[in-house]
N, C-alpha and C positions, 0 to 999 in steps of 0.2 A: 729450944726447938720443939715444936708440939708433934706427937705422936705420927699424926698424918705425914708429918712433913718428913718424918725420920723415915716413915716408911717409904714414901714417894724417893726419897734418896737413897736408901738400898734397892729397890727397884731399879732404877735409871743404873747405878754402878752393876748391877747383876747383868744389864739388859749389856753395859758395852762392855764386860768380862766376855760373855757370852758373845757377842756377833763379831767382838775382834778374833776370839778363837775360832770361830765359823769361816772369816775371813783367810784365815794362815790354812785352817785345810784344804779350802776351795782354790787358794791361791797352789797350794802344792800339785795340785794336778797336771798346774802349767809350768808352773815357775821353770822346768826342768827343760824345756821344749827349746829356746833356744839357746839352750849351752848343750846339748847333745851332740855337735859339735865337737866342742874341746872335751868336753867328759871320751867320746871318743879316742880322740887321739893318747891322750892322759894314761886310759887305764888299758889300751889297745883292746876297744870294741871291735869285735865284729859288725858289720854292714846290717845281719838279722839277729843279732844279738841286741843290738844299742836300744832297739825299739821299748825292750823291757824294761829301759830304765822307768819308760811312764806306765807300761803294761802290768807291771808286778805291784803298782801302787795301786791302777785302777784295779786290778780283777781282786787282792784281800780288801779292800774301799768296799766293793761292791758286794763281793761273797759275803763280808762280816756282819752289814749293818743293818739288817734282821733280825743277827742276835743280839747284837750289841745295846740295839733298842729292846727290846725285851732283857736284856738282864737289867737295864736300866730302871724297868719298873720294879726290877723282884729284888733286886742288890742295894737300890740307893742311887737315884740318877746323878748326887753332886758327886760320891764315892764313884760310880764306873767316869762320870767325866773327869775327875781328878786324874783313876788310874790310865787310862784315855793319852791325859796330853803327856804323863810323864812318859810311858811307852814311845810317843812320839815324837818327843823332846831327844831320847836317848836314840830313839833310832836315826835321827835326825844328825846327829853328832857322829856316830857310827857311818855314814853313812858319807860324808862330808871330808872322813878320816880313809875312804876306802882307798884299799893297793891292789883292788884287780876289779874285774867286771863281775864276779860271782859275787863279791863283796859287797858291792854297791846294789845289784840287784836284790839279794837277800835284805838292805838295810830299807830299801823301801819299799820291798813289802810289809817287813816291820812296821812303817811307817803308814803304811793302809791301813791296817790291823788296827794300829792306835787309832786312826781317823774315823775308823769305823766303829768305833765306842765314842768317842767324844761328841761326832756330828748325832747322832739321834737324841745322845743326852741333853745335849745343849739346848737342842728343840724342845723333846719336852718339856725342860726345864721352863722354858717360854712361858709353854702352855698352862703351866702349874703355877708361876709365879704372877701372872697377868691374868686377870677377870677375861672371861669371854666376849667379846664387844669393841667398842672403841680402845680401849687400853689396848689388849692384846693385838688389836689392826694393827696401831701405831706403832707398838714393837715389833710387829713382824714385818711391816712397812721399812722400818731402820733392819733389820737380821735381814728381808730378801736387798733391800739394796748391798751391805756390804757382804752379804754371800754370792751375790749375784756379780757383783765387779769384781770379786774374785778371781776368777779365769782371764777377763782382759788385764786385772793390773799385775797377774803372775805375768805373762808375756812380757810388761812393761821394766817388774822389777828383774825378771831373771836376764833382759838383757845388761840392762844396769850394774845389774853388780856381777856377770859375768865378762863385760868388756874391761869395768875401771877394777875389777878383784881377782877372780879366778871362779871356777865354775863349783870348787865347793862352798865357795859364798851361799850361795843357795839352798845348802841345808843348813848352814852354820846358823841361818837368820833365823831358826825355828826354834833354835837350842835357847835364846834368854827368855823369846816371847812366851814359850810351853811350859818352861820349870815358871814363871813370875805368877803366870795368868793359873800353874796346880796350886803354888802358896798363896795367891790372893782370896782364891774360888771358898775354904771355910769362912771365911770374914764377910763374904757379898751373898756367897750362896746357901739357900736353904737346904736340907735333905729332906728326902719324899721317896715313898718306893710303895706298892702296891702291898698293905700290911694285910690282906686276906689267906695268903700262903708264902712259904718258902720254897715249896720243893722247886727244883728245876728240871724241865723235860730233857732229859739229855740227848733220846733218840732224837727227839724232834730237830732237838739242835746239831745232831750230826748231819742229818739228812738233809735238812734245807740248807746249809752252808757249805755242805758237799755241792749240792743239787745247784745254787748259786756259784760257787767259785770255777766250777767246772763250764757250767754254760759262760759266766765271762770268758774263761780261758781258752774255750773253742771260739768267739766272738774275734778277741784282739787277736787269735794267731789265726784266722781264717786264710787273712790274704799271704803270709807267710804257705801256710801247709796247703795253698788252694782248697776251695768250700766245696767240693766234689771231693776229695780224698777220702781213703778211710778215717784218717786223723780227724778231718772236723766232723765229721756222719759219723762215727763214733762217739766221740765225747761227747757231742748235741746230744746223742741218743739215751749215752749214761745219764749225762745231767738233768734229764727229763725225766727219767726213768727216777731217778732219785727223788726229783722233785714231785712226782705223783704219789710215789711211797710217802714223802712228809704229810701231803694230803690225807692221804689213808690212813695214817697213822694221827694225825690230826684229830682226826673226824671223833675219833672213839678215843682221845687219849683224855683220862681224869683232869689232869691240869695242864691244858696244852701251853705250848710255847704261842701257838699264836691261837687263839681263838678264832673260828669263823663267823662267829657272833659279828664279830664288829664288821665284815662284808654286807650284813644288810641294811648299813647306813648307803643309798643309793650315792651320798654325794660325793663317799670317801673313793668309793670305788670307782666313780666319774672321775674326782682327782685323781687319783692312782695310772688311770689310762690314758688321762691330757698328761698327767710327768714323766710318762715313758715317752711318749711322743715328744715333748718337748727336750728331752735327752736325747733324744733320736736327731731333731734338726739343729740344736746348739751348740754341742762338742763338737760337731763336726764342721760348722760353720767358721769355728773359731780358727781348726785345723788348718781348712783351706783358705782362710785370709790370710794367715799368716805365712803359707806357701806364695801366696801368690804375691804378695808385698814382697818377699823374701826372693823369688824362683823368678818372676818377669820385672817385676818395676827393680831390682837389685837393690832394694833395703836391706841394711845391714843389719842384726842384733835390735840394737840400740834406737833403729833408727822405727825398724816396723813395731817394736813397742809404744814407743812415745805415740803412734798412729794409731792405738787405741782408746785413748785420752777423751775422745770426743764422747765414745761408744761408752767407754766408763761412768762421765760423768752426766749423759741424758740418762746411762739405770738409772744410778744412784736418786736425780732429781723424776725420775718417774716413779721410781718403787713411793717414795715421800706421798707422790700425788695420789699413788695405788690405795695406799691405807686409806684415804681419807674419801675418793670414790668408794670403797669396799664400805666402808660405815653410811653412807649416802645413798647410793642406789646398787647394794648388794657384792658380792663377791663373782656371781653367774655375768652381767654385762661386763661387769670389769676384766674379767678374765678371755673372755668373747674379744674384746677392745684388743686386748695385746698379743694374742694369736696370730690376729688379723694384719696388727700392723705388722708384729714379724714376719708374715707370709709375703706381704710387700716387700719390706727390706731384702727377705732372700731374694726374690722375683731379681731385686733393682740390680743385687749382688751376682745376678746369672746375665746380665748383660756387662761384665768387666771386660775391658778389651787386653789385646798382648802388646796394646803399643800404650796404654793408656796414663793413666798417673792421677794420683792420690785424691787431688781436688774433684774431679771430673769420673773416679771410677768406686774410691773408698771412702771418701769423707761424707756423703747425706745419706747415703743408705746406711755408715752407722749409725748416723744419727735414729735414725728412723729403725731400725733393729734395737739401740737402746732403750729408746721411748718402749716397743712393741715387750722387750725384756721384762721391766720394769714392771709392767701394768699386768704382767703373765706371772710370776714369782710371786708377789704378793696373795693374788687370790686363790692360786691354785694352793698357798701353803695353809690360810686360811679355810679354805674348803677341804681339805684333808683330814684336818682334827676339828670340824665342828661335829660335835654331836658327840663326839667321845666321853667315855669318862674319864676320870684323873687318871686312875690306874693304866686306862688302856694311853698313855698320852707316849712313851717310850714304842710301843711297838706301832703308833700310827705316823711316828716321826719316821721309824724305822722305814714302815712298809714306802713310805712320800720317796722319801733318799735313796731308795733301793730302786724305785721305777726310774727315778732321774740316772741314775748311777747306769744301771742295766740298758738304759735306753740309748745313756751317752756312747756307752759301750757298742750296741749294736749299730748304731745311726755312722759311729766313725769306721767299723769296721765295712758295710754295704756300701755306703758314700764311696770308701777310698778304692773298692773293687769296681765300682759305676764309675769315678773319673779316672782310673787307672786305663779300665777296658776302653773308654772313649777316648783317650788322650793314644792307644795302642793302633787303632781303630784309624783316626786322623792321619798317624805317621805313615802307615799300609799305605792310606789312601794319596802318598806322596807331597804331603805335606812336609816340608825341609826346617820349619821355623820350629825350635823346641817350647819357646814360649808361645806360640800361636795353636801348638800340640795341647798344652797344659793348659792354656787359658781353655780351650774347648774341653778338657775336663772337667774340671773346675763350673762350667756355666750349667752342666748335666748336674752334680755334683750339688750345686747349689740352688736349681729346679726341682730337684729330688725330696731336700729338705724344704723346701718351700712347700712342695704337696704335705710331706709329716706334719707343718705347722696347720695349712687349710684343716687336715684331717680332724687336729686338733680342738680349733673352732668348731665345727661340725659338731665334733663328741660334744663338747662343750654344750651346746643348745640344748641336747637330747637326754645326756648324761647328769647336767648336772641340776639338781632338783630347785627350781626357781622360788617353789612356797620355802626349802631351806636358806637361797638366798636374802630373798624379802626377811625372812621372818629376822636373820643372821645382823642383816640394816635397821629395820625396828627397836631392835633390841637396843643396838649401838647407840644408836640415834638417841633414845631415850633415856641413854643415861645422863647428858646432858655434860656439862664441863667433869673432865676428869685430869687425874694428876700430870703434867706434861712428861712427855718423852723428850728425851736426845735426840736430837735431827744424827745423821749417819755421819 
């Protein structure tokens, strides 16, 4: 086998090391959602307790993977994503094993924690082991499709093996995939870490992970402790307060944790603000399909999973398309394209009726939310680390993850207060039908983020720098046949 071709084959085995692990994290977010349920009944949740099962994943998910990406570059990105999935391997087993609801809650924050080292690592890893251009499209084209069907085939598998197993199935499934994919990772993966320094900014890193973990955990428990309380006007106010201090301290610190050097990449920072927004309209989208499949048409489990299938498989076959528009005519129209169509999809998803059914209310508008997915994932990950350097390739993964992460966070927590208060609002108004209550939730709900996605377009045009797009296609383009990738 000649050299090339050795190489092209450690590559392609790196790339699905890497996006299958990508996949089990993204898939955890959901996987849990409908067996929450029996986990309920099991370890006798509370009604405002149960929520945490997903809440305690997302808020250490979110708060971590700032840092996480950044010790990425200074520790060894294959070393932190090793230590990464074994944390979450073990918290996953932990957690699966739980005899009360503090128990289970404590294992999947664990379980954040680890996600939130392995997801940045992983990404940079991308960016460091694939050329800038055509390659790296193609592989980020395969990582956004199977990170991106992640969320709809957690709902899929967590009904699955929560109806035919039991609802610790669920983390059980994380336990072989984490420990195979820590011992496989020295043999496929390389190590790289930023060799200009070691030290580590410790302040930096308490403050902004204070400053993050605290604003998710005012987010997810808004609608619990009401958004007028001292409770959430408090913590908002700390976790800002913390998070200007990291700025400050930033500004003037010798070797910072994040540099603000790399903010004057216009396009990164254009990314940055499409991935919060697009966090903003898709966690929550997913949320309330799955209520509403679940709460008016009476899909069971099992049944409103398989009813993602559609939506799963146009990402997967658009993210494919995404790379290879992004190498053709840029990453700026391409990411415009799927904005767009997702702002559709939700539009189509705000006319679902309370009597309706699957063909006529859920089945084209996924489609057309998957296509709009797909064609969005791609360039915006691609537009996030071009222009970077190596070194900085862990904290631009980091900062991309953290907008999507924080965004999902805030978009689910505003959503569920907007269709909460209109579905409250309907009933006043003597309205007796509880699905005809919820469905007018739900269609606000779904309006709402369909504005965050427009929004997004919008930024899009303005934000994101067009000579960086062109020149990002030129390049691609010019390299001319390169080693093939693994379709997803």
């Amino acid at each position: 086998m000649s050299a090339l071709a050795t190489q092209t084959r450690r590559k392609n085995l790196a790339l699905v090391l890497l996006a299958v692990t990508q996949f089990v994290i993204v898939l955890d977010a959901s996987i849990v959602n409908v067996a929450l349920p029996s986990i309920g009944r099991a370890l006798d949740f509370s009604q405002d307790n149960l929520s945490w099962v997903v809440n305690a994943y997302t808020l250490t998910f979110g708060g971590f993977l700032l840092l996480g990406g950044r010790l990425a570059d200074l520790l060894g990105r294959r070393s932190i994503f090793m230590s990464g999935l074994v944390l979450f391997s073990i918290a996953s087993l932990l957690g699966g094993l739980a005899q009360s609801d503090t128990w289970l809650i404590a294992a999947r924050a664990a379980q954040g924690l680890g996600a939130a080292l392995v997801s940045p690592a992983a990404l940079s890893l991308i960016t460091t082991i694939f050329t800038e251009g055509a390659e790296r499209n193609r592989a980020l084209g395969v990582w956004g499709a199977v990170a991106g069907s992640g969320g709809a085939a957690g709902v899929l598998l967590g009904g699955v093996l929560t109806q035919w197993i039991g609802w610790e199935a669920v983390l059980f499934v994380n336990v072989p995939i984490g420990l195979i994919a820590a011992a496989v990772a020295p043999r496929v993966l390389p190590e790289s870490r930023n060799a200009d320094h070691r030290y580590f900014d410790v302040q930096g890193a308490v403050l902004v992970t204070g400053g993050l973990a605290l604003l998710v955990y005012a987010l997810v428990d808004a609608n619990n402790a009401g958004w007028g309380t001292f409770h959430t006007i408090g913590l908002g106010g700390i976790a800002l307060g913390l998070l200007a201090l990291f700025v400050a301290w930033e500004s003037r610190a010798k070797h910072a944790l994040m540099p603000f050097s790399i903010f004057r990449l216009r396009t990164l920072r254009g990314a940055n603000v499409i991935g919060l927004l697009l966090g903003l309209a898709l966690f929550a989208m997913f949320f309330f399909l799955s209520l509403y499949m679940q709460q008016v048409l009476g899909y069971d489990a099992l049944k409103a999973g398989v009813s993602y299938l559609p939506l799963a498989l146009m990402l997967v076959g658009s993210a494919g398309i995404a790379s290879q528009l992004v190498t053709r005519i840029g990453f700026k129209p391409t990411l415009i394209s799927g904005m767009l169509l997702l702002t559709a999809g939700l539009v189509w998803f705000s006319r679902v009726s309370a009597d309706g059914s699957y063909l006529g209310d859920v089945l084209f508008p996924s489609i057309v939310v998957g296509l709009g997915l797909g064609l969005a994932f791609v360039p915006v990950t691609v537009a996030a680390v071009t222009g970077t350097k190596p070194e900085e390739a862990g904290l631009a993964s980091g900062l991309i993850n953290t907008a999507q992460q924080v965004g999902g966070a805030l978009g689910l927590a505003i959503l569920s207060a907007i269709a909460t208060a209109r579905t409250n609002h309907v009933i006043a108004d003597g309205v007796h039908s509880h699905a005809a209550a919820l469905t007018a939730g739900f269609h606000t709900a779904f309006l709402v983020g369909a504005g965050f996605a427009l929004a997004a377009a919008l930024l899009a045009v303005v934000m994101i720098s067009s000579a960086d797009s062109r020149a990002h296609a030129r390049a691609a383009s010019a390299e001319g046949e390169v080693a093939p990738v693994p379709a997803a």
